[in-house]
N, C-alpha and C positions, 0 to 999 in steps of 0.2 A: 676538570679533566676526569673522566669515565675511569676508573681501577677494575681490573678483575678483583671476584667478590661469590661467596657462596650465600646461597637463600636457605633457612633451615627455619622447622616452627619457633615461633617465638619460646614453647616454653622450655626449647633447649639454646635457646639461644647464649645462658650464659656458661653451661657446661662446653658448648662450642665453641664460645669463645676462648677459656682458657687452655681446651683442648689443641686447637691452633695455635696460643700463642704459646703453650709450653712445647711446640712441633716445630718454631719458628719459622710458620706458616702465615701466621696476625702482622696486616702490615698495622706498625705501629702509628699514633698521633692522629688517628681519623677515627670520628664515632660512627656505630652504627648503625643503621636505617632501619626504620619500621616501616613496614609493606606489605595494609593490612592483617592477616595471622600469622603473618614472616616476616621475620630476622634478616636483614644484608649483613654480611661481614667481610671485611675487607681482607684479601689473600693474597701472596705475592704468584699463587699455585692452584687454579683453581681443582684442575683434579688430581692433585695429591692433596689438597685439602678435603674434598668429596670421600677419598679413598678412607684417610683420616679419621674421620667424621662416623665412617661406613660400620667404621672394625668397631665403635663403639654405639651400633643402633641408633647413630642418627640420621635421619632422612637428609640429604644435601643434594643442592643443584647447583651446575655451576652458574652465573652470573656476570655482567657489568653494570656497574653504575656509579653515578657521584658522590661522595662523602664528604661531607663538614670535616674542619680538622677541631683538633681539640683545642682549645686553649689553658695552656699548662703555663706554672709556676717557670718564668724564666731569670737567668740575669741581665741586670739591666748596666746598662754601660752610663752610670750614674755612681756618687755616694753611697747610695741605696740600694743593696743586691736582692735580697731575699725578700717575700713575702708569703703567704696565706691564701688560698683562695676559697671561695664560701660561695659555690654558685656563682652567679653573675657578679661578687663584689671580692675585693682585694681588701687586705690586713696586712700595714706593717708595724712590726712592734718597735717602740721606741729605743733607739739606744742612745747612751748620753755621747755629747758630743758630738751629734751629727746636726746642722745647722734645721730648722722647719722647713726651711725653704729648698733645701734638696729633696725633700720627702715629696713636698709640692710639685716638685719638678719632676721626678718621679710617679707620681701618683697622673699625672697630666697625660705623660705616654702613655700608661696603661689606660686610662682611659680610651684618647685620640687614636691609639695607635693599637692595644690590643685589646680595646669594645667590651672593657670593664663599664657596667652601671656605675659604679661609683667604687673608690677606694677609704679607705681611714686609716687612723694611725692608732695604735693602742695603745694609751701612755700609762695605762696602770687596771689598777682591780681597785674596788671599793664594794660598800655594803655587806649583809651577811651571809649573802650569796657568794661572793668573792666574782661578782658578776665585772665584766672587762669595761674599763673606761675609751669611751671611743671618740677621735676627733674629725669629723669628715674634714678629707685634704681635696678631695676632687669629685664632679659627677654627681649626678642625682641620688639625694638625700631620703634614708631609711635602709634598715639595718635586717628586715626579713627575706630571706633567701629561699632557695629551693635548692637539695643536695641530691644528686643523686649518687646513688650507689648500688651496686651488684642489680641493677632493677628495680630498687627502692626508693622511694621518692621519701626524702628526709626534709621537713619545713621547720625554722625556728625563726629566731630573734638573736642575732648573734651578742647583743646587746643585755639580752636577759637571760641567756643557758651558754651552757658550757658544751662544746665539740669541738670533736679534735680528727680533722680530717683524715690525718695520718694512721690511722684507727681501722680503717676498712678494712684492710687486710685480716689483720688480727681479728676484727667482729665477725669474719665470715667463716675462718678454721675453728674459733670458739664454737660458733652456731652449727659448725658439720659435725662435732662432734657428742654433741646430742645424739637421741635416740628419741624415738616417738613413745608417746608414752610417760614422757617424765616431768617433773616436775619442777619446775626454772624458780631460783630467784634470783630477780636484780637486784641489785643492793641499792646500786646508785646509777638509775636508769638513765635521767638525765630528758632528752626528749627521747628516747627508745631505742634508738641503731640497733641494740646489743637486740631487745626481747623482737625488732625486727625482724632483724636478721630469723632468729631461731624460730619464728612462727610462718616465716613463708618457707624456710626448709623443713619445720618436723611437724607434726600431730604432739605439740607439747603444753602442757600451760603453765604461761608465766604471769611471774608477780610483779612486777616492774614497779619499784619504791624511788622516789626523789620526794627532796623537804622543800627544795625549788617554785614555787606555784606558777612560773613563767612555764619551767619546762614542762611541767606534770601538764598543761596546758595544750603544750606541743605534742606532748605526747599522745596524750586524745587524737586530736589533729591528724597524726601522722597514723593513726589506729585505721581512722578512719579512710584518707587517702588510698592507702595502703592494703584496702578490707580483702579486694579480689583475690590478691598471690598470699593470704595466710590461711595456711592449713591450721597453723596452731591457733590457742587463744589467747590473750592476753588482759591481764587486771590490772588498771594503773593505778597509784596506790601515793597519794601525796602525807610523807607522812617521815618522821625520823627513824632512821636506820640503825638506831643505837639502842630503838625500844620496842624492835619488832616483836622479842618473846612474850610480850602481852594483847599481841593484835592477830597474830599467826602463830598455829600451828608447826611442830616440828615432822612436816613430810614432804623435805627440798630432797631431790636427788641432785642437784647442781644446786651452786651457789656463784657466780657474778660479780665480786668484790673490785669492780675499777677503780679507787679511788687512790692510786700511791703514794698521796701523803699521808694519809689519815688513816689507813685500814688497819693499823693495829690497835685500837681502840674497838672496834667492830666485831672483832674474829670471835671472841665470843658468843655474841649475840650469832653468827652464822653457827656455829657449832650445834646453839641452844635450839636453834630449827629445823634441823638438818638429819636428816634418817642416818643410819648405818652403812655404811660404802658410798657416803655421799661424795659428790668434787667439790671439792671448794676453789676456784678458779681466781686465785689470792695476787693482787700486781704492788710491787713493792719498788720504791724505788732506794736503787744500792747501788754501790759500787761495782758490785758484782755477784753472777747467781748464786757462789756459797755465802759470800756475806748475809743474802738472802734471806736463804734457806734459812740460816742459822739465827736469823731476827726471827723470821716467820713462826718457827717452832717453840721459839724462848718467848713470844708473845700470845701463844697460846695459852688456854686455861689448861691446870693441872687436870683438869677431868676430862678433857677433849682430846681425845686419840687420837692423831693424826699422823700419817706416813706420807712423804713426797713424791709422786708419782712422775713428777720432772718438773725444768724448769729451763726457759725461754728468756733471748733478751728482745723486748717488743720495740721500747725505742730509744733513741737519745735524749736525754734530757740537760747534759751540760757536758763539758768535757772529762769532768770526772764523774757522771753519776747518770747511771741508765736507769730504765722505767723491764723491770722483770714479772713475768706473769710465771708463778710456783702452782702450779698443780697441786693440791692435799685432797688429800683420801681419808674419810673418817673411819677410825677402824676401831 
């Protein structure tokens, strides 16, 4: 069925889009079209979407046309509620006590019924990657996807690196808040989202470090993919993150520290790299943002200045213990 829908160039297509949907304007659960050097997006208004669009210098016309729906993470009227999704393939994590053969049962609709390639189960981590153990339940077998995001086309091995879907958000506010000009470290790039994100929005260059050699892999990969929409540039850098002040230079004006179990052992080494009024964009997982803070600062080195510039809760991680990104300022 044909929706009303505004045409705009592709390369505003994603400041339009959230332009609309923070207007709630964005009909929700439908993706948007490419047409040619333009953008479809779906509105429930077309010229009060146009008008919208207008007051902030973007060309719009109104429109009709068809749109795919999305296929989103639902519940399922099974044992089985929740899953993961990774491009075309579904992820559900093992819990004890739930039979295989529900999972199976489970995995069977998503497939038949909503046109997953294939599902697994992840029944644990192994190796010194802490790479995820995976058991295909349903659907054609292999573990390499295609993600995309904000415009980004993200490829890995979900078998070999580590991503966390739930992330885009947060990788896209981290990345607006750059400045051209500056000088990015990843800490724990992973396959890149993060040094993505921030090279197709600024004129920046980033260092993008993982010990990984599946993702540092991907992350080339995804460099290249990806080469048209980055203004910035990016260095990918397979190598430990705990020994950078013998490889690099201290002239980071951000710093990148994703990793909330581990990043107080680290903080140092970001400090020993890091200019003066640098960010250090620190995720910690706590109970709560002063518990935080007050880890964050006491795990700092005595010689490293640093003031807290704020602090965020990014996501859930258990029912007592959220995942916090702390802002520090080296001062």
């Amino acid at each position: 069925m044909e929706v009303q829908c505004v045409s705009v160039p592709a390369r505003d297509a994603e400041r339009a889009r959230r332009l609309l949907a923070g207007s709630g304007l964005l009909v929700k659960g439908l993706k948007l079209v490419r047409a040619g050097s333009r953008v479809l997006i779906p509105v429930g208004d077309g010229e009060k979407a146009v008008s919208v669009l207008s007051r902030e210098g973007i060309e719009a016309e109104v429109c009709t046309s068809e749109f795919p729906r999305y296929r989103r993470p639902s519940r399922l009227s099974t044992p089985v509620k929740s899953y993961s999704v990774y491009g075309d393939v579904a992820v559900f994590s093992y819990t004890a006590g739930i039979p295989l053969e529900d999972y199976v049962r489970a995995a069977r609709i998503l497939v038949e019924e909503h046109g997953y390639r294939a599902v697994y189960l992840k029944v644990g981590t192994e190796g010194p990657y802490r790479l995820p153990s995976l058991r295909l339940l349903w659907g054609q077998p292999g573990t390499e996807v295609t993600i995309k995001e904000y415009g980004l086309r993200i490829m890995l091995d979900i078998s070999k690196a580590y991503y966390n879907v739930r992330l885009a958000g947060e990788r896209r506010s981290v990345s607006e808040s750059v400045n051209d000009g500056e000088r990015v470290l990843d800490m724990f790039a992973g396959v890149g989202p993060f040094s993505l994100h921030i090279a197709s929005l600024r004129r920046a260059s980033v260092v993008a470090v993982d010990i990984n050699p599946y993702a540092v892999y991907y992350m080339i990969a995804n460099i290249k993919l990806n080469s048209r929409r980055l203004k910035g540039c990016i260095t990918p850098v397979r190598g430990d993150s705990s020994r950078l002040s013998k490889i690099l230079k201290p002239v980071f004006n951000r710093i990148i520290m994703n990793n909330p179990t581990m990043t107080p052992q680290f903080l140092g080494e970001a400090c020993g790299i890091s200019v003066k009024n640098a960010v250090i964009h620190y995720y910690r997982l706590h109970g709560s943002c002063e518990g935080a803070i007050k880890e964050a600062l006491h795990e700092a080195p005595s010689w490293c200045g640093l003031q807290v510039d704020g602090c965020r809760e990014v996501l859930e991680h258990s029912p007592t213990k959220r995942i916090y990104r702390i802002d520090l300022r080296r001062v």
